[in-house]
C-alpha positions, 0 to 999 in steps of 0.5 A: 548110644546103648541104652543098657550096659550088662557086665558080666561073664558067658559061660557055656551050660551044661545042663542035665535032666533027672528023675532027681538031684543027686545027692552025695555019691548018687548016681541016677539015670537022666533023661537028657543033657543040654550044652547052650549058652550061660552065664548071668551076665550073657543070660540077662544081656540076651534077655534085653535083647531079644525083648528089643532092648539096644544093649551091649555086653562087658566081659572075657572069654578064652579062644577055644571051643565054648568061646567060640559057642559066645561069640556066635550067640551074641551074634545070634542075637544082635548083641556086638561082639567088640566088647569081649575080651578074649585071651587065649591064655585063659578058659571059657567058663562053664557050669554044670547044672543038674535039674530036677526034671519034676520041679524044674529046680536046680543045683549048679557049679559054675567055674568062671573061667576067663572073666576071673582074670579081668582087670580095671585096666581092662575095663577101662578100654571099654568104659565110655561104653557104661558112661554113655548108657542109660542103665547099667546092669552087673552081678557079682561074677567078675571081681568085685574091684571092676564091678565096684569100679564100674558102678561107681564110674555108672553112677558118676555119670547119671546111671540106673544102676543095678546089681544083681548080687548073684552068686551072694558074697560080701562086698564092701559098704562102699558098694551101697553108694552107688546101687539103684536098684538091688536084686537078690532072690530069697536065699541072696536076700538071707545072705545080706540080711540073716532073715530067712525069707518064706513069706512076704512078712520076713521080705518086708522085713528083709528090705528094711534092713537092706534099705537101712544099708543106704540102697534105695530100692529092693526087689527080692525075688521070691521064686514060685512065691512071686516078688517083693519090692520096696524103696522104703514108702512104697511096696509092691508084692506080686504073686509069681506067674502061674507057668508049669516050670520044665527048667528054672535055670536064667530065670532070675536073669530073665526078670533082672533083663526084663526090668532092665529093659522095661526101667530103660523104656520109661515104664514106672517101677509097677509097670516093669515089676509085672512085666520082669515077672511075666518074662521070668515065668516063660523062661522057665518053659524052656531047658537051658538058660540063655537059650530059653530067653523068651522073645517080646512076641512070646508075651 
């Protein structure tokens, strides 16, 4: 049985370091570029993975040069393949990412690809998986039909779900019925609530109103400002770890693999918000995303 389903996409990034971002009809001189795997989805399941979690990975890929790039790093880091649907009618996604080489911030465009096409139909072959797991992990990359369905499918069958509401869209009310837990950064978290968050006041804030939506528990991430946490009793606030970030591309998928392996392990919700924050801070010591997805050892 694995312990943790991920669905979502791969998409191969391709990450350019610069003095700054650009802005409209700028150009700069970079430094370097990185072409390394991506994709949340891809990003969280490796992050499980390399943190000793047994997990398996939903999603769609093209038949060409960047899906091949998926495949062999799934298989570089122990995560089975069978699970990719590949249709050689369709592109591996990919993003451009620029980052600011001073910060370690970003600005990203990420073209889908492949798992646009995906299909209920589809996810059906592949759905004993998500019922025979202990937690099931999802974004809002693929169509919100599949993910909807497998949450609901998640959930019916005894599931910790989480969603990870990145890049932020509407989705239905129905969806609240069936998240555990919901984890939006500051600016997703702004998206669903219209409080823009600076401090721990407004995340406060934030969380009630979420809460009062029917989702159990919070977590926004708050980037350099740390994370908040509540289920409407208790609440948490962690300050961010105290790292000298090069790239903070994955790192959002850094902390929701890390709290996805640590809930799996039966760590209380404080034991695995700290544990999530630490991971999430050493994935910004890498370039890439994917790739800087810090081993258990690294802790």
């Amino acid at each position: 049985m694995s312990e943790i389903t991920v669905l979502g996409i791969f998409v191969a990034d391709i990450s350019f370091s610069g003095p700054k971002i650009p802005s409209t009809g700028e150009t700069i001189l970079g430094k370097k570029y990185n072409v390394g795997p991506g994709g949340k989805g891809c990003n969280q399941a490796i992050a499980i993975a390399r943190l000793g979690g047994n997990t398996n990975f939903i999603s769609k890929i093209g038949k060409d040069a960047y899906g091949d790039l998926a495949l062999k790093t799934l298989k570089k880091n122990k995560i089975p393949t069978e699970n990719i649907i590949q249709d050689s009618s369709q592109q591996t996604g990919v993003a451009g990412i620029l980052v600011d080489q001073n910060t370690g911030k970003n600005a990203i465009n990420v073209i889908v690809g492949a798992p646009n096409s995906l299909t209920i139909n589809e996810i059906e072959k592949k759905i004993n998986l998500i019922k025979n797991s202990k937690i099931f992990l999802t974004q809002l990359e693929v169509p919100k039909d599949v993910t909807l369905h497998c949450l609901k499918t998640a959930k019916e069958h005894g599931c910790l779900t989480i969603l990870n509401p990145a890049p932020a869209s509407e989705i239905t009310k129905e969806f609240y019925n069936y998240i555990d837990y919901f984890t939006p950064n500051e600016t997703e978290a702004e998206f669903y609530t219209g409080i823009k968050i600076t401090n721990e006041k407004e995340a406060k804030q934030a969380t009630g109103k979420l809460i009062n939506l029917g989702i159990k528990k919070i977590i926004i991430t708050l980037g350099e400002k740390g994370l908040f946490y509540s289920d409407g009793k208790e609440e948490i606030y962690l300050k961010a770890s105290n790292v000298k970030a090069i790239d903070t591309t994955g790192a959002g998928d850094a902390f929701n693999g890390a709290l996805a392996y640590s809930l799996s392990v039966n760590k209380t919700i404080s034991e695995s918000l700290s544990f999530a924050n630490k991971v999430a801070g050493l994935s910004t010591l890498k370039m890439g995303a994917g790739d800087a997805m810090p081993f258990l050892k690294d802790l």
